[in-house]
Backbone of each chain as ProteinMPNN parsed JSONL, in Angstrom:
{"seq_chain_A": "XXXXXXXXXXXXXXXXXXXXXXXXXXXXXXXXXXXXXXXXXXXXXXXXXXXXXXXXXXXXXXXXXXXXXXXXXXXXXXXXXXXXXXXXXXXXXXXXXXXXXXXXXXXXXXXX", "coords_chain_A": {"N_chain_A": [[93.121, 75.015, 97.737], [91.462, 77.05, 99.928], [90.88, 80.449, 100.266], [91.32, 83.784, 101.304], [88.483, 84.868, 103.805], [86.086, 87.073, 103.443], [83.039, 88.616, 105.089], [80.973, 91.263, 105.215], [81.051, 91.986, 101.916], [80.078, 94.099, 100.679], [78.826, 97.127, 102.409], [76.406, 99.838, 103.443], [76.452, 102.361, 105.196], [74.929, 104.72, 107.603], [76.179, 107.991, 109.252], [77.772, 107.778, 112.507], [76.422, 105.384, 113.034], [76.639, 101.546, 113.824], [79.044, 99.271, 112.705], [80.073, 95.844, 111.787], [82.837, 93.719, 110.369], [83.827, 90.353, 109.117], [86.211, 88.001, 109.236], [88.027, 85.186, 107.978], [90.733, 83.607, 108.154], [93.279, 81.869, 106.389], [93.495, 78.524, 106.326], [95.474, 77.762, 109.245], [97.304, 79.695, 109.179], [98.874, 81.639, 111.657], [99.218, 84.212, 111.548], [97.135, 87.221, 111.354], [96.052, 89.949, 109.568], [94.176, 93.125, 109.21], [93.271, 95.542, 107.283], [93.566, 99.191, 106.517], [91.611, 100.614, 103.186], [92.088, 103.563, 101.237], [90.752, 104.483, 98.631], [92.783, 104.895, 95.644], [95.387, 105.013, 97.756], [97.532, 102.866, 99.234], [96.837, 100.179, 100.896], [96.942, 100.501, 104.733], [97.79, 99.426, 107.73], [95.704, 98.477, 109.858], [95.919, 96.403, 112.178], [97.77, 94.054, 113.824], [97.23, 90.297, 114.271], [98.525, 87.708, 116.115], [98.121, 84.339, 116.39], [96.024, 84.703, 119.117], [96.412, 87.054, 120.446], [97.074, 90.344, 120.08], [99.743, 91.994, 118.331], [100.849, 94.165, 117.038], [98.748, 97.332, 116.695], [98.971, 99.879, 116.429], [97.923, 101.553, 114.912], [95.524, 101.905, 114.923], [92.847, 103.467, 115.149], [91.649, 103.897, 118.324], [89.696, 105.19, 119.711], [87.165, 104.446, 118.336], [87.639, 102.248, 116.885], [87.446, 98.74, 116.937], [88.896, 95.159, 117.702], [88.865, 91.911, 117.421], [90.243, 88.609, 118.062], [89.232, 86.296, 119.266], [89.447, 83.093, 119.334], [91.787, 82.634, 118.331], [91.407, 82.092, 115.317], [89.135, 83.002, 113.42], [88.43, 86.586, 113.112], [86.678, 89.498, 113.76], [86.615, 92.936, 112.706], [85.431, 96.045, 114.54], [83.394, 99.438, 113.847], [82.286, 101.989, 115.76], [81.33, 104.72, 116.94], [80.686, 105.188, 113.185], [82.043, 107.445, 110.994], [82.332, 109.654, 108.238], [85.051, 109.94, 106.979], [85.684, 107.075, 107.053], [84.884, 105.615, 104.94], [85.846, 103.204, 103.032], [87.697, 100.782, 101.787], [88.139, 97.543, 103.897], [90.554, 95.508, 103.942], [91.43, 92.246, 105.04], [94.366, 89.767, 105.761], [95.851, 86.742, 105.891], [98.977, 85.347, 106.856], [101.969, 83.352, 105.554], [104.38, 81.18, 106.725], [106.685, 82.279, 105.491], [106.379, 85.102, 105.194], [104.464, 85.82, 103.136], [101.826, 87.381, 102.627], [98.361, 86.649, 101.993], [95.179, 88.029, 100.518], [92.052, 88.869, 101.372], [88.868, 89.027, 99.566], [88.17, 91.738, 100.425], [85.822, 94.578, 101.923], [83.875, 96.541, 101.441], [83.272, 99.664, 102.623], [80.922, 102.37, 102.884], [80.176, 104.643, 104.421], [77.342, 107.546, 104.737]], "CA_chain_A": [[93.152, 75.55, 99.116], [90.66, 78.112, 100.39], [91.565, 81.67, 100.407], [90.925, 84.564, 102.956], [86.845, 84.573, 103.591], [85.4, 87.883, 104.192], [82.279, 89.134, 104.8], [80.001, 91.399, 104.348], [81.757, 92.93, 100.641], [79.639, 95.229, 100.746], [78.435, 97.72, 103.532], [76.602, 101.33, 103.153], [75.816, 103.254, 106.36], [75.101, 106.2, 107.745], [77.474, 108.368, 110.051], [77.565, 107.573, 113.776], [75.484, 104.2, 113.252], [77.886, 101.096, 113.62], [79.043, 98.1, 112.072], [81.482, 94.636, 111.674], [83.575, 92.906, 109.381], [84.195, 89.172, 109.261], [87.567, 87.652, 108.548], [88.256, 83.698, 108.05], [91.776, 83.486, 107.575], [93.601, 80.618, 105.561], [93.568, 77.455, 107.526], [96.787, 76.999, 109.358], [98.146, 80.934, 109.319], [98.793, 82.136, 112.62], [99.114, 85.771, 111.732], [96.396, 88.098, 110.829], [95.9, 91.707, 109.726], [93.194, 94.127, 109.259], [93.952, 96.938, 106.486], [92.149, 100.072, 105.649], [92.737, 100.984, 101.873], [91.67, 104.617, 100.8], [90.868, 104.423, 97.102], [94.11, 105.862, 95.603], [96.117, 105.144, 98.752], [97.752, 101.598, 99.383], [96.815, 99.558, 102.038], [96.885, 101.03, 105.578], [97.422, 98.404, 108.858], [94.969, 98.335, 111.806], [95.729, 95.505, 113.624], [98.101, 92.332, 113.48], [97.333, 89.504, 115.184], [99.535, 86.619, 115.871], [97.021, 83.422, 117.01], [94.622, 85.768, 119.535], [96.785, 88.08, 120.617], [97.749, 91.658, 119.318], [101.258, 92.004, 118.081], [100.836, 95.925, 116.433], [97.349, 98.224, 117.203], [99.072, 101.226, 117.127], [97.392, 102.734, 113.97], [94.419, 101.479, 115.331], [91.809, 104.732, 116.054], [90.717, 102.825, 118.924], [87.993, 105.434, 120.322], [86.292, 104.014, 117.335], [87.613, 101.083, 116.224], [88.183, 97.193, 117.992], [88.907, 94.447, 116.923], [89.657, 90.746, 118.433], [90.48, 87.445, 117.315], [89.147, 85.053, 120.341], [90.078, 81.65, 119.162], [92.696, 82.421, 117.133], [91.026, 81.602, 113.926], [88.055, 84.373, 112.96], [88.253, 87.406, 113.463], [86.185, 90.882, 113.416], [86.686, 94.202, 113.199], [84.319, 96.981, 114.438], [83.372, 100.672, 113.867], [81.786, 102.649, 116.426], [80.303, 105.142, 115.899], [81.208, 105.148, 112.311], [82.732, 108.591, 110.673], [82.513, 110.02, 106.639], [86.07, 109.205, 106.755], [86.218, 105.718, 107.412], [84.674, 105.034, 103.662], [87.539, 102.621, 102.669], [87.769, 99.13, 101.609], [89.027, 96.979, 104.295], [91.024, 93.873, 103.658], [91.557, 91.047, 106.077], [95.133, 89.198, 105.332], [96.729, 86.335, 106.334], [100.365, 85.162, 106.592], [102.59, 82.198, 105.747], [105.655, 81.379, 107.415], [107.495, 82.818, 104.355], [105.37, 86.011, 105.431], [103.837, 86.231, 102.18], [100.52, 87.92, 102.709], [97.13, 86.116, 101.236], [94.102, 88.745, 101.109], [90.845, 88.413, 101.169], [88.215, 90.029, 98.748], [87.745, 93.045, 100.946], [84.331, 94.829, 102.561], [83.437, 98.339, 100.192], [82.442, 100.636, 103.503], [80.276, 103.613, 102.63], [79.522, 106.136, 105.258], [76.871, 108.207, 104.521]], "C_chain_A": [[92.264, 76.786, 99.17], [91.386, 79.454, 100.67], [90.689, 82.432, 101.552], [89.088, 84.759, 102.618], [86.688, 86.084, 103.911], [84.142, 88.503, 104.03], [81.25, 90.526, 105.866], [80.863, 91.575, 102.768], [81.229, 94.072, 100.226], [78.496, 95.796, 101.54], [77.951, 99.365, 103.111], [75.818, 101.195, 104.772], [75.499, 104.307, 106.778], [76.2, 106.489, 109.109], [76.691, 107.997, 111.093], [76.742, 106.045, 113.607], [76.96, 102.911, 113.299], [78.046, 99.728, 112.921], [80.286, 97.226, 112.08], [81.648, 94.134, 110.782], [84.62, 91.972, 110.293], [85.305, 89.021, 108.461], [87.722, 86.063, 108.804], [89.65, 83.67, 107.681], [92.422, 81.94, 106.501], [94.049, 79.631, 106.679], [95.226, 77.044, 108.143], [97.885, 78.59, 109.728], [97.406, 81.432, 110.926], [98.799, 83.73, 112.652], [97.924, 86.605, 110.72], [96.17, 89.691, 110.311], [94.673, 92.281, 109.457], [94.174, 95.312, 108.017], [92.704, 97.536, 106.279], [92.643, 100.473, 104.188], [91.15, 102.022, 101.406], [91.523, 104.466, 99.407], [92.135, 105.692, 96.843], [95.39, 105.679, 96.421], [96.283, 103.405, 98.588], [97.545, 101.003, 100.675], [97.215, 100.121, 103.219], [96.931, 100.289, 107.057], [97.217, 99.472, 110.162], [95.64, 97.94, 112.209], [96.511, 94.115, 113.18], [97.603, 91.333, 114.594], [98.423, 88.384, 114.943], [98.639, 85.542, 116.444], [95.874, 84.607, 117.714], [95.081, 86.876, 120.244], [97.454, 89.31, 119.717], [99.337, 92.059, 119.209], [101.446, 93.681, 117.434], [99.116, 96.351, 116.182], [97.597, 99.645, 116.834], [98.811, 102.193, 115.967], [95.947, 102.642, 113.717], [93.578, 102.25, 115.842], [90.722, 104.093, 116.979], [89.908, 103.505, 120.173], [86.853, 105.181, 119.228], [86.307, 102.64, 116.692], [88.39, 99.891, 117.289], [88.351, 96.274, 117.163], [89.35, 93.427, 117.538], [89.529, 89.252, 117.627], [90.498, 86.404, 118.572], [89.478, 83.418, 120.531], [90.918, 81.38, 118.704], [92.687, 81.856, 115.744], [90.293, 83.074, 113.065], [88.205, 85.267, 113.56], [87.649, 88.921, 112.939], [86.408, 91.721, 113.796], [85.294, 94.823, 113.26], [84.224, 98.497, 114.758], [82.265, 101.532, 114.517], [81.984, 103.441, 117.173], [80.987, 105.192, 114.486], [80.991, 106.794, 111.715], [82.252, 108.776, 108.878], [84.019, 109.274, 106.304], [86.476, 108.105, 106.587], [85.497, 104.783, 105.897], [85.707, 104.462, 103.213], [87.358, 101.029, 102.013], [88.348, 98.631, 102.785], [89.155, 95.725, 103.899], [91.539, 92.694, 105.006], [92.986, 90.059, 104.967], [95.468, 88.472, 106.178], [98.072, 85.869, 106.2], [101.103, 84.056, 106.635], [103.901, 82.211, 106.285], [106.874, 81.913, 106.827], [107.108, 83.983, 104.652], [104.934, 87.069, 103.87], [102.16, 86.12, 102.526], [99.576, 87.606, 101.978], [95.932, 87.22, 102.389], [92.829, 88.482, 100.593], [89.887, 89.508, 100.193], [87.824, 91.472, 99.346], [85.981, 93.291, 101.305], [84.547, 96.173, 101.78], [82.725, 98.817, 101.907], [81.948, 102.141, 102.949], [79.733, 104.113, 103.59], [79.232, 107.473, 104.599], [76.487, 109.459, 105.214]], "O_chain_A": [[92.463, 77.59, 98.259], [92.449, 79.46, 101.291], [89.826, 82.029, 102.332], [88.563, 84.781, 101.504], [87.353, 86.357, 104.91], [83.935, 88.993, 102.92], [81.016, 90.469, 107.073], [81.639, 90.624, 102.859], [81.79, 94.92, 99.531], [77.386, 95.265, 101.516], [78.765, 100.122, 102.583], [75.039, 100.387, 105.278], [75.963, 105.179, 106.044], [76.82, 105.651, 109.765], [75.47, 107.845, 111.052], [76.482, 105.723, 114.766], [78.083, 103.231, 112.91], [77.016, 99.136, 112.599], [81.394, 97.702, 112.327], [80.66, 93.923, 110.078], [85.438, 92.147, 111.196], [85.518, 89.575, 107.382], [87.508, 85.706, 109.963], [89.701, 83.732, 106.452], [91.621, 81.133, 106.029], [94.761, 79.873, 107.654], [95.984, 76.23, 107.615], [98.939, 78.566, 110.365], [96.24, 81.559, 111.299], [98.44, 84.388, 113.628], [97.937, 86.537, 109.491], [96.197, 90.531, 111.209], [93.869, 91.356, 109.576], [95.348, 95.681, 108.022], [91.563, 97.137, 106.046], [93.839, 100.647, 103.951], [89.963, 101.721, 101.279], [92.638, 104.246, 98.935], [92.38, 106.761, 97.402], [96.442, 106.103, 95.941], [95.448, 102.717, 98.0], [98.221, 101.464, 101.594], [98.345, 100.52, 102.937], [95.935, 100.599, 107.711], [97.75, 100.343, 110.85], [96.405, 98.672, 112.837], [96.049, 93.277, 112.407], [97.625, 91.679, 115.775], [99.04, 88.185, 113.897], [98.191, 86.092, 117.45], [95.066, 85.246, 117.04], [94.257, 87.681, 120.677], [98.245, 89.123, 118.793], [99.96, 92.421, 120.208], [102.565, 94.169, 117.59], [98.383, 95.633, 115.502], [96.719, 100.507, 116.876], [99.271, 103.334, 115.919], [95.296, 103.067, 112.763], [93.306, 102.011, 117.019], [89.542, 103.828, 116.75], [89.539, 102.941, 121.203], [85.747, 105.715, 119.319], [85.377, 102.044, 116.149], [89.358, 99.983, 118.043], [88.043, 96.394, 115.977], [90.271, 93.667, 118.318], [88.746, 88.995, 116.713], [91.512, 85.779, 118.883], [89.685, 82.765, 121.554], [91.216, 80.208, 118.471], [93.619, 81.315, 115.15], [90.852, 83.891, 112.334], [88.17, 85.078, 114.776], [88.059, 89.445, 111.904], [86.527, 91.864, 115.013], [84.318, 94.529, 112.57], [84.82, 98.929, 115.745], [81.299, 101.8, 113.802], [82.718, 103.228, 118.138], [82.203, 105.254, 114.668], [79.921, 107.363, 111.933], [81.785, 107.754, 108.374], [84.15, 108.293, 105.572], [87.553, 107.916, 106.022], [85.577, 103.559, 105.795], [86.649, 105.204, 102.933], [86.25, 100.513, 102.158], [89.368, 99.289, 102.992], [88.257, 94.948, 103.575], [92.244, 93.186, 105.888], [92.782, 89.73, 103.798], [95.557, 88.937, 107.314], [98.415, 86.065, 105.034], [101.078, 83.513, 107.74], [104.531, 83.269, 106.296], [107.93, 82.02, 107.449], [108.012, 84.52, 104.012], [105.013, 88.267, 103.6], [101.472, 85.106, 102.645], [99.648, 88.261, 100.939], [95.73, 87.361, 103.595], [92.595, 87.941, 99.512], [90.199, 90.697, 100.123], [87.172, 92.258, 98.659], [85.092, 92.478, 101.053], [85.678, 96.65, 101.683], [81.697, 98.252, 102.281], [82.806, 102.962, 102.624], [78.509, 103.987, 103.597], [80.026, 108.277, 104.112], [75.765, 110.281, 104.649]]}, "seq_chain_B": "XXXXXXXXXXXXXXXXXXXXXXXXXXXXXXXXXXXXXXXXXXXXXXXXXXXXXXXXXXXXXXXXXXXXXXXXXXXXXXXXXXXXXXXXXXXXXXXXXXXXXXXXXX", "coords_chain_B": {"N_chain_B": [[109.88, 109.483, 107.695], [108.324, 107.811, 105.646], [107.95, 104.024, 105.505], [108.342, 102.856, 102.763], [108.409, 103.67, 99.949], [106.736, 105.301, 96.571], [106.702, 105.803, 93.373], [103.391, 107.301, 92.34], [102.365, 107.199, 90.044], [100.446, 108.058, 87.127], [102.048, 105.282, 84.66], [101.487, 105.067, 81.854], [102.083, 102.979, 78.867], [102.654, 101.74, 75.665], [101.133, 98.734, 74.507], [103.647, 96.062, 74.455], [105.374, 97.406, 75.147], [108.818, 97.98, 77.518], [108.543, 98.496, 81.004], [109.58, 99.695, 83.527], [109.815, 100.436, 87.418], [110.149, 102.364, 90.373], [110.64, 101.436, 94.019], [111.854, 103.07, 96.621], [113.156, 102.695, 99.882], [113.206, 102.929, 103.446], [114.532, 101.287, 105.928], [117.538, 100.701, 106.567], [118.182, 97.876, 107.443], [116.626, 96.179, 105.812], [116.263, 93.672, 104.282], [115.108, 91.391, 102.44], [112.057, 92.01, 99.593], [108.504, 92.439, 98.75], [106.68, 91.954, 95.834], [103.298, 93.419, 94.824], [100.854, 93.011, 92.884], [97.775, 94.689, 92.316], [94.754, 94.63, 91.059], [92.385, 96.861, 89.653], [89.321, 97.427, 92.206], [89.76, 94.719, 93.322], [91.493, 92.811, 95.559], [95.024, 93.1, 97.058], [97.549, 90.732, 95.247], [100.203, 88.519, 95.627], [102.948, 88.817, 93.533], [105.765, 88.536, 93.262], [109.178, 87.768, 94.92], [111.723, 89.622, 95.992], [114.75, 89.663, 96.472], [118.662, 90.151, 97.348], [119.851, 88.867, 95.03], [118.384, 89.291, 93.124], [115.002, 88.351, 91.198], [114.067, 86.281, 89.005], [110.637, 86.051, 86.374], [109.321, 85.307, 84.097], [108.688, 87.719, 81.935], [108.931, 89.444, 83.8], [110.872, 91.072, 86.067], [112.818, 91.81, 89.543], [114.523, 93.964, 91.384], [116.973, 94.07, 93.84], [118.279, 97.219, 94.974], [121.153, 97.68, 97.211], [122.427, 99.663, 98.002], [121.57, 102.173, 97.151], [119.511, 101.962, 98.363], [116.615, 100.905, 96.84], [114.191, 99.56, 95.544], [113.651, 97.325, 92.379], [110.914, 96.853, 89.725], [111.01, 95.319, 86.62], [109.215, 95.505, 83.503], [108.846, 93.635, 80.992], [107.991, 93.19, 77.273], [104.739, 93.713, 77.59], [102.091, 93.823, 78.057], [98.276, 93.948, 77.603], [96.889, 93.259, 80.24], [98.579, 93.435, 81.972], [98.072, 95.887, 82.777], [97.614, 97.647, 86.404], [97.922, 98.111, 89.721], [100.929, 98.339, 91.425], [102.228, 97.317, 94.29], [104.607, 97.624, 96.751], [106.492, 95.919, 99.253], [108.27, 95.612, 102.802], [109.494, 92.22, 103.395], [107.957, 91.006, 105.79], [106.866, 92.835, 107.026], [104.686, 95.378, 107.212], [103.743, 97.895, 106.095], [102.81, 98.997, 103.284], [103.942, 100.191, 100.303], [102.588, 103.358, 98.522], [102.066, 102.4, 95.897], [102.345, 102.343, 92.887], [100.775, 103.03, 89.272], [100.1, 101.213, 86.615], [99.102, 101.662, 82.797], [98.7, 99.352, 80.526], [98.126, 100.331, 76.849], [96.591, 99.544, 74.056]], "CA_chain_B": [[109.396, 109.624, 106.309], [107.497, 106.2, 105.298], [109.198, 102.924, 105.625], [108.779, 102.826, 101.504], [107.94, 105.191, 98.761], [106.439, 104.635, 95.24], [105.934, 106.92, 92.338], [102.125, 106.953, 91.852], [102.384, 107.019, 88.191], [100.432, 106.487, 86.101], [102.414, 104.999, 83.766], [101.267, 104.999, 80.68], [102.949, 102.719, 77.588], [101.604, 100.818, 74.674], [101.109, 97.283, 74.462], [104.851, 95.144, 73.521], [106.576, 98.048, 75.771], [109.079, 97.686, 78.38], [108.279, 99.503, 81.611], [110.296, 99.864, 85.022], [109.437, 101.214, 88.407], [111.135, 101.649, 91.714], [110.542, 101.703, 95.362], [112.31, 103.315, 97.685], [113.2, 102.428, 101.146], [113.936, 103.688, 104.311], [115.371, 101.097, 106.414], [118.604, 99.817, 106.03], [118.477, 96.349, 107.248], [115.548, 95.143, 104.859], [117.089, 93.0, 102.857], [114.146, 91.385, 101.285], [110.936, 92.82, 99.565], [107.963, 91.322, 98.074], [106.035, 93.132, 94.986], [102.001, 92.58, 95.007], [99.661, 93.986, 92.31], [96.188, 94.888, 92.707], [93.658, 95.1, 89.805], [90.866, 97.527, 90.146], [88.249, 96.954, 92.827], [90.414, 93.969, 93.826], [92.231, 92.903, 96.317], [96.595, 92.743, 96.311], [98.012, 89.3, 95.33], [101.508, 88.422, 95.549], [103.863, 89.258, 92.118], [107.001, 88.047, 93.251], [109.674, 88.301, 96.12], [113.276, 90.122, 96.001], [116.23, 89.184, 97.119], [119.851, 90.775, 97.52], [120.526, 88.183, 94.513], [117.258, 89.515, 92.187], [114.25, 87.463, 90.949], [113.488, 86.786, 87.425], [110.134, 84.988, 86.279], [109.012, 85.057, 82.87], [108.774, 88.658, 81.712], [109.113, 90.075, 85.253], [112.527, 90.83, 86.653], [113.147, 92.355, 90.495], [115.584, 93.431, 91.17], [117.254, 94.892, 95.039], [119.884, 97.606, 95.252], [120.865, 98.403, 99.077], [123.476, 100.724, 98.231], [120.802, 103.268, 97.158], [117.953, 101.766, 99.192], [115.76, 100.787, 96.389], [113.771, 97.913, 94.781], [112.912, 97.592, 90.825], [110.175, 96.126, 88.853], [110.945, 95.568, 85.193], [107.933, 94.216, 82.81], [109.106, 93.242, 79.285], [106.82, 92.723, 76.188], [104.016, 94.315, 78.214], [100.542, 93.213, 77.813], [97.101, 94.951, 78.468], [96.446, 92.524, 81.425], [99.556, 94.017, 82.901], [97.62, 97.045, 83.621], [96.817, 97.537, 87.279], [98.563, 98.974, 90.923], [101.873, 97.687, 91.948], [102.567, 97.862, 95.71], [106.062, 96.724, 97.205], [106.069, 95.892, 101.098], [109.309, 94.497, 102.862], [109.376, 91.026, 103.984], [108.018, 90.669, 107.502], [106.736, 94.586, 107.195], [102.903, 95.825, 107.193], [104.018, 99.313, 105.475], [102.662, 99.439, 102.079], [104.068, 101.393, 99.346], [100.643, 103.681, 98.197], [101.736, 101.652, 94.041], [102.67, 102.76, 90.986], [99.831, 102.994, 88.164], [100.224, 101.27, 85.518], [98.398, 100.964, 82.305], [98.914, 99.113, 79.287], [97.28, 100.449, 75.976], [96.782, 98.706, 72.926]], "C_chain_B": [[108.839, 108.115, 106.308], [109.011, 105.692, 105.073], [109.27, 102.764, 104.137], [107.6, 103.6, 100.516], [107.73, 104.63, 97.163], [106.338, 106.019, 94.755], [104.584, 106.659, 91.496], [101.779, 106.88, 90.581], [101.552, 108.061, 87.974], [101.421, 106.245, 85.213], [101.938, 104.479, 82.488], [101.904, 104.152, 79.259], [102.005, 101.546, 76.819], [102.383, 99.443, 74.831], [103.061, 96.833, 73.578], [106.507, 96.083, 74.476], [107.596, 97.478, 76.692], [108.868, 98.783, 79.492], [109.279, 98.967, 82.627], [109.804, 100.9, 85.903], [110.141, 100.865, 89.914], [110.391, 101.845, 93.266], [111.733, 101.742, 96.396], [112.315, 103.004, 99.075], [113.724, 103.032, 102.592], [114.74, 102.746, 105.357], [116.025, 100.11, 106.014], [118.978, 98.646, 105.744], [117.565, 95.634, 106.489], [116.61, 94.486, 103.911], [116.142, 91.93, 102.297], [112.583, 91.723, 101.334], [109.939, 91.768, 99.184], [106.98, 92.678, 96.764], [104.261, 92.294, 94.861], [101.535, 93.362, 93.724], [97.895, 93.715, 92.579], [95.326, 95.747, 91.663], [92.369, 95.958, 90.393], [90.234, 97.306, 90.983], [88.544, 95.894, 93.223], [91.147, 93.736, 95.031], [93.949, 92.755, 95.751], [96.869, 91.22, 96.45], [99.396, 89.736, 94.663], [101.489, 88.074, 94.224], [105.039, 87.991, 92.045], [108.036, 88.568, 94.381], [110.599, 89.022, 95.325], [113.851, 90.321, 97.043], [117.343, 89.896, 96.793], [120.025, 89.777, 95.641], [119.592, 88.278, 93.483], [116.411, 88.286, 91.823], [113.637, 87.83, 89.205], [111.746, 86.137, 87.183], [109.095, 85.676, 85.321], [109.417, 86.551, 82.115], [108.769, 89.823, 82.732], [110.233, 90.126, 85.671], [112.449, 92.295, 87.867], [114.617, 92.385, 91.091], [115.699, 94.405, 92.62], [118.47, 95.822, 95.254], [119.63, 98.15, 96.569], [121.908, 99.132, 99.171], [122.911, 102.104, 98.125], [119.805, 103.313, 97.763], [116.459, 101.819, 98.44], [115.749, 99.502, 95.535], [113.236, 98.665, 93.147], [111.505, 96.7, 90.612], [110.508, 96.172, 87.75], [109.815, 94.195, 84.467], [108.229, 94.331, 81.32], [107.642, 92.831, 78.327], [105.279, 92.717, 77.368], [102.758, 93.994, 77.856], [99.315, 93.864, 78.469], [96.68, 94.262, 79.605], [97.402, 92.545, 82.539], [99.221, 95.396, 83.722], [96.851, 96.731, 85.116], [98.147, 98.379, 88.286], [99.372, 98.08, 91.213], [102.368, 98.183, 92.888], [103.623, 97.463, 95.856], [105.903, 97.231, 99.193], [107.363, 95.33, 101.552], [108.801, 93.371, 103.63], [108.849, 91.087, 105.282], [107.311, 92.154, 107.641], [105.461, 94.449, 106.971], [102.717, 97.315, 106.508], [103.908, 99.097, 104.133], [103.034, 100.605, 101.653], [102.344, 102.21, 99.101], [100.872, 103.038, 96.58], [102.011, 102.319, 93.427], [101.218, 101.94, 90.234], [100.095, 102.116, 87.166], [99.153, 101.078, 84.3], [98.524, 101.104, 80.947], [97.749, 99.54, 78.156], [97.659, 99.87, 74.421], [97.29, 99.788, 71.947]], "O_chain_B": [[109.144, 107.386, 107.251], [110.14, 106.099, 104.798], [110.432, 102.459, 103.867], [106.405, 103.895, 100.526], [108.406, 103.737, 96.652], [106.032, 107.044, 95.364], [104.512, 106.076, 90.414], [100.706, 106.393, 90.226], [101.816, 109.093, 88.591], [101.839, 107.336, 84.826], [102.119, 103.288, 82.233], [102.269, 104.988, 78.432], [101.088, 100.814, 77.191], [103.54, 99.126, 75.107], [103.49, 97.23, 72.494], [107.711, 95.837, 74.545], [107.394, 96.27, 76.82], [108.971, 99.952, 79.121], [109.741, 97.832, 82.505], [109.427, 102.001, 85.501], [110.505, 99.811, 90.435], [109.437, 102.622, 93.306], [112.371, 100.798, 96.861], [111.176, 103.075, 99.538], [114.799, 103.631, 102.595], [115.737, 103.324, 105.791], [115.682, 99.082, 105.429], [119.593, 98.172, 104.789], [117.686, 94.409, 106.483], [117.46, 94.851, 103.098], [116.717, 91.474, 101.309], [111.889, 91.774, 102.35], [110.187, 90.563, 99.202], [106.778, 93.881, 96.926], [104.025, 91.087, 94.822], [101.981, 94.506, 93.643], [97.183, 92.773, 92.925], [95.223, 96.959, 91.479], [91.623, 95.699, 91.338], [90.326, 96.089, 90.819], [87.537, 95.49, 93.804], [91.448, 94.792, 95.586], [94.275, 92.453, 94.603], [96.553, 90.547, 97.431], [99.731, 90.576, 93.828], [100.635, 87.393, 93.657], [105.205, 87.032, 91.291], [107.848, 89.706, 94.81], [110.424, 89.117, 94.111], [113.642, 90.887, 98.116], [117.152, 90.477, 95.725], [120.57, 90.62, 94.928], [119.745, 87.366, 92.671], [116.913, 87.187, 92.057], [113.159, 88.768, 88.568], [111.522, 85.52, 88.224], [108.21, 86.445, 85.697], [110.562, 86.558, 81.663], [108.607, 91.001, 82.411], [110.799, 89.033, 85.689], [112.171, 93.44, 87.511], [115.479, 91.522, 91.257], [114.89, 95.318, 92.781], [119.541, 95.362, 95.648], [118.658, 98.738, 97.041], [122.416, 99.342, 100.273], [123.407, 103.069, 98.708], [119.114, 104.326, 97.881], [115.455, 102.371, 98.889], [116.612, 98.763, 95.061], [112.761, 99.752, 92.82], [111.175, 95.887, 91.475], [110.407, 97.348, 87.401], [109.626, 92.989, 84.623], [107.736, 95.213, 80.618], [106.586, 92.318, 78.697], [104.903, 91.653, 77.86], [102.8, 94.01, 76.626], [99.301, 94.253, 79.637], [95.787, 94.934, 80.12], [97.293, 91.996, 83.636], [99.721, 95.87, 84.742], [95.896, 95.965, 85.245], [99.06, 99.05, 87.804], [98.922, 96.941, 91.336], [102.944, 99.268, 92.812], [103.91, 96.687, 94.944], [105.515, 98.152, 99.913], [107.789, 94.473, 100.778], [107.848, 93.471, 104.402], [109.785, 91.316, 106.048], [107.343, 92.513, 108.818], [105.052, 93.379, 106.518], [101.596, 97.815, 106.419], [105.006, 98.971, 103.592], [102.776, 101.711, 102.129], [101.256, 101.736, 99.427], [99.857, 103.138, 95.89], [101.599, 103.419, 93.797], [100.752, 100.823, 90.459], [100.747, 102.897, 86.473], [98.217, 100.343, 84.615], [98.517, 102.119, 80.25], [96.582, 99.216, 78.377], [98.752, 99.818, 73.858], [97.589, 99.484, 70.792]]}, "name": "protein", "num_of_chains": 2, "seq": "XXXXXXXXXXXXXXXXXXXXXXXXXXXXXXXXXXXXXXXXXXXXXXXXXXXXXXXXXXXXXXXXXXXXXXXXXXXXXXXXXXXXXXXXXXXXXXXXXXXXXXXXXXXXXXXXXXXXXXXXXXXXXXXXXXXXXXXXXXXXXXXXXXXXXXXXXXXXXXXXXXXXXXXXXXXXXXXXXXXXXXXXXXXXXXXXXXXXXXXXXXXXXXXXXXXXXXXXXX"}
């Protein structure tokens, strides 16, 4: 079975310029997340989705960050303008009805 | 205070050890967890769940007390491929622990 897809894996930028990350979830999971993970720090949730709607946002710095899941399959997040801070890994997870969490290899963000 | 709490370690023990680590919780009605680890530069993949009724599976044993509001890990005969970050999340929850360290040395 195919696991979570994401891409780019790796992203450098500079500050204020902006950028997206792709998420393919596992075929068949209706719930999605978004994490930021601080090196050192554990995992951090953006954004759940449940099919294409938003079910929790609310740690979501959303004069900078969106994020939508239009078909209920793929979905991207995006950072604009992008910050020093926002250097992080994010991970893209999805969820089985057991709500055991399958994650995807992550995106390395570097703001420069 | 966070929905659950880890002690960042590191933990440190030589290869054949036994180690244990807990996570704390804050709310009451969780009644089950799940434990993930996450190797270096990796992403987290599921460990193992816990249940009110503990989970054993091979040299891994979880275990849930909800009278103190905390989960275990215990790792027997310890192995250097045991080294890495162990998160605990509850069931149905999006609140990562920030992990416990660990790392096995020969």
């Amino acid at each position: 079975e195919a696991g979570v897809a994401q891409s780019p894996r790796y992203k450098i930028i500079e500050k204020r310029q902006s950028v997206a990350f792709w998420c393919n979830p596992i075929s068949g999971h209706a719930t999605l997340y978004w994490y930021q993970q601080i090196l050192g720090q554990g995992p951090k949730l953006l954004i759940q989705f449940q099919n294409n709607g938003v079910v929790d946002d609310s740690q979501l710095p959303k004069d900078r960050f969106s994020a939508e899941r239009l078909k209920g399959v793929d979905s991207t997040l995006k950072i604009q303008p992008a910050k020093l801070e926002d250097s992080a890994v994010y991970l893209c997870a999805s969820r089985t009805d057991y709500n055991e969490q399958f994650f995807g290899p992550g995106t390395r963000l570097t703001v420069l | 205070r966070k929905e659950v709490e880890q002690d960042p370690g590191p933990f440190n023990v030589p290869e054949g050890a036994t180690v244990a680590f807990n996570c704390t919780y804050s709310n009451s009605a969780s009644q089950s967890f799940f434990w993930y680890r996450q190797d270096c530069r990796k992403e987290p993949k599921l460990l193992m769940s816990v249940y009110s009724s503990g989970n054993e599976d091979g040299r891994f044993t979880a275990q849930l007390n909800r009278a103190s509001q905390y989960i275990s890990l215990l790792i027997r005969d310890s192995k250097l491929s045991d080294s890495a970050t162990y998160l605990c999340v509850p069931k149905g929850g999006m609140r990562f622990g920030a992990g416990t360290r660990l790392t096995v040395k020969p």
